[in-house]
C-alpha positions, 0 to 999 in steps of 0.5 A: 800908852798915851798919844800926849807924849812926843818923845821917842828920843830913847825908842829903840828896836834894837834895844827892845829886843836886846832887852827881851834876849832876842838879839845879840851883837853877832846876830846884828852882825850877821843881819847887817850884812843881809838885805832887807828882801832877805831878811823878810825872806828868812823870817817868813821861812823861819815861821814856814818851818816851824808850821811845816809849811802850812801858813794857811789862813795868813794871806802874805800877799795882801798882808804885805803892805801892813807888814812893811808899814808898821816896820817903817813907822817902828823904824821912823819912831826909833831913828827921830827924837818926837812923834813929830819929828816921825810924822814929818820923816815919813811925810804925814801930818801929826794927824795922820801919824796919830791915826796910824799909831793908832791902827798899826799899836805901835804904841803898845810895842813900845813900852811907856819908858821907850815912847 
């Protein structure tokens, strides 16, 4: 995927993964009404779960801080009309947003018909 193109007019997470079958309008019911720090709790107990508690080699901790941020940047993609528009919510330059397209490949999470 390019970084040439600027729209992100129709990026949409939800839409992404209402495509993908993961998400339903009762499931986003039942996450609207749930914090941010719950829903990273629960999916973290999720994944727990189905490794028997045994997330060993994943360091959650120092991970956290990449986690959040390319939540935000999917996120800042999906609720403006242009990558420029997403640089300036979030506060970088369109330099710095290029970059950490580049290291988050949020690109490549979104689809070239989505971004």
């Amino acid at each position: 995927m390019s970084l040439i193109k600027s729209k992100t007019k129709y990026a949409s997470v939800v839409a992404k993964l209402k495509n993908e079958n993961k998400l339903n309008d009762d499931t986003l019911v039942a996450i609207s009404s749930l914090s941010i720090e719950d829903v990273i709790a629960l999916k973290f107990e999720l994944s727990a779960a189905l490794t028997k508690n045994r997330l060993y080699g994943f360091d959650i901790w120092k991970r956290s801080n990449y986690i959040i941020k390319e939540s935000i940047l999917k996120f800042a993609i999906s609720a403006t009309n242009s990558k420029k528009d997403a640089a300036r919510f979030l506060g970088l330059t369109y330099a710095e947003f290029k970059r950490v397209l580049k290291v988050y490949k949020v690109n490549e999470y979104f689809t070239d018909h989505d971004i």
